[in-house]
N, C-alpha and C positions, 0 to 999 in steps of 0.2 A: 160744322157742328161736330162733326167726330172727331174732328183733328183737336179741337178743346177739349171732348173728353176725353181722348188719348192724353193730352198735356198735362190736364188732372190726375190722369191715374200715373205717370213715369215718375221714375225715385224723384227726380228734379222739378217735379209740378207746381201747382199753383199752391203753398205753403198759407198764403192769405186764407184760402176756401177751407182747408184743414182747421186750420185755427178757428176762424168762424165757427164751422161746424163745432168742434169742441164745445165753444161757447155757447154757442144755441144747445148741443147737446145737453149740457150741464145745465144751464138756465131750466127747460122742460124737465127736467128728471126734479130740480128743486121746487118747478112750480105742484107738478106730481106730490110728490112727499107732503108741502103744505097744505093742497086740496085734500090729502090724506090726512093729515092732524087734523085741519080743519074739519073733518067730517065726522071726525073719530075722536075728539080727543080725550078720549079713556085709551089711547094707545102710548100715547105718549104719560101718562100718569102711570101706567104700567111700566113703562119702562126704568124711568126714575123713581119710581116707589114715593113718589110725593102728591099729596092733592091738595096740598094749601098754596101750588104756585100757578094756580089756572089761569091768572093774568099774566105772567110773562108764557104758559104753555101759548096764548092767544099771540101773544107776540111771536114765538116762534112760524107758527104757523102762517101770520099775516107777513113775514119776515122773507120767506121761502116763495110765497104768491108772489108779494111785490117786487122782489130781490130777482125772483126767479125769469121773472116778463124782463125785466129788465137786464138782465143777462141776454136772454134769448132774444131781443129787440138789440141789444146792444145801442142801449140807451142809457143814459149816466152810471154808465156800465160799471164804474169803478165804486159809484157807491151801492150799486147795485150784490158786488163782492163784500163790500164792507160791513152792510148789514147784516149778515147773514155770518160774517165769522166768529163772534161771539158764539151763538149757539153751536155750528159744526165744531169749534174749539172745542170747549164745552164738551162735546157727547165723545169726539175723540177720546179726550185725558180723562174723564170721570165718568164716562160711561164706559164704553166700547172698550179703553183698553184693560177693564179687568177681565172683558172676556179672552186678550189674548188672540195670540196670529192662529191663524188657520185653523177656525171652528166653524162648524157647518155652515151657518148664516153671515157669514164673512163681513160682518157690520161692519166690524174695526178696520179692515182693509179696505173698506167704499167708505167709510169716513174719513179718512189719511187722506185718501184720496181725494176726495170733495175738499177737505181742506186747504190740500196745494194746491188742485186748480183752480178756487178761488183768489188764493196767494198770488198765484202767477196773474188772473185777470187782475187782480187789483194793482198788481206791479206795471204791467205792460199793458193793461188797458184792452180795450174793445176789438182793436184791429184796424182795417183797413175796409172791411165788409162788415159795415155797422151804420146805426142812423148816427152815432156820434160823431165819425169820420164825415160823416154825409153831412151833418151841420154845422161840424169846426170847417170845412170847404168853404159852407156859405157863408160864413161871417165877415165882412169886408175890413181889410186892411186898414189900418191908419196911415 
């Protein structure tokens, strides 16, 4: 047991668990946020100074829930990324970056960011420590 978590923690370690992690990490932080819309959504109207779009603000937020379990389950993990770029797009380029880099509430630089890690899962996918990998296994050959 210690010798695996020594293996984990060495520069050379287990790169699969890292990754994962990322992905679960990122998935919970979007299911976060959408239980946050969802609970709130007078936060999100404030922030776009709009109240005639409460039906796609409702998408957002089901967007983040859904998108986000699925991330973190690492479950159709790729559409899992996909639904969800549209709006992080979105709050990036017309939201956030009129605030500009390095302003107290550092939106714009956790949004960049939420953005490319989405990018990256949807390019390269769930991993190796996922139920997608665990059922593309089970699927039997032709």
């Amino acid at each position: 047991m210690a010798n695996a978590f020594t293996n984990l923690l060495s520069p050379g370690g287990n790169k699969d668990v890292a990754y994962a992690l990322i992905r679960i990490f990122l998935g919970a932080a979007l299911m976060v946020r959408g239980l946050f819309l969802f609970l709130n959504p007078e936060a999100l109207t404030k922030i776009v100074d709009d109240n005639s779009l409460n039906m796609y603000f409702s998408w957002i937020a089901i967007s983040h829930l859904l998108g986000g379990l699925m991330l973190l389950l690492g479950l159709l993990t790729r559409l899992g990324a996909l639904i969800q770029l549209p709006e992080v797009a979105y709050a990036v380029f017309f939201i956030h970056a009129k605030q500009g880099l390095m302003m107290g509430g550092q939106s714009f630089e956790l949004a960049t960011m939420t953005l490319f890690l989405l990018l990256v899962i949807l390019v390269y996918g769930a991993g190796p420590l996922s139920l997608d990998a665990k059922l593309a296994s089970t699927v039997p050959e032709e």
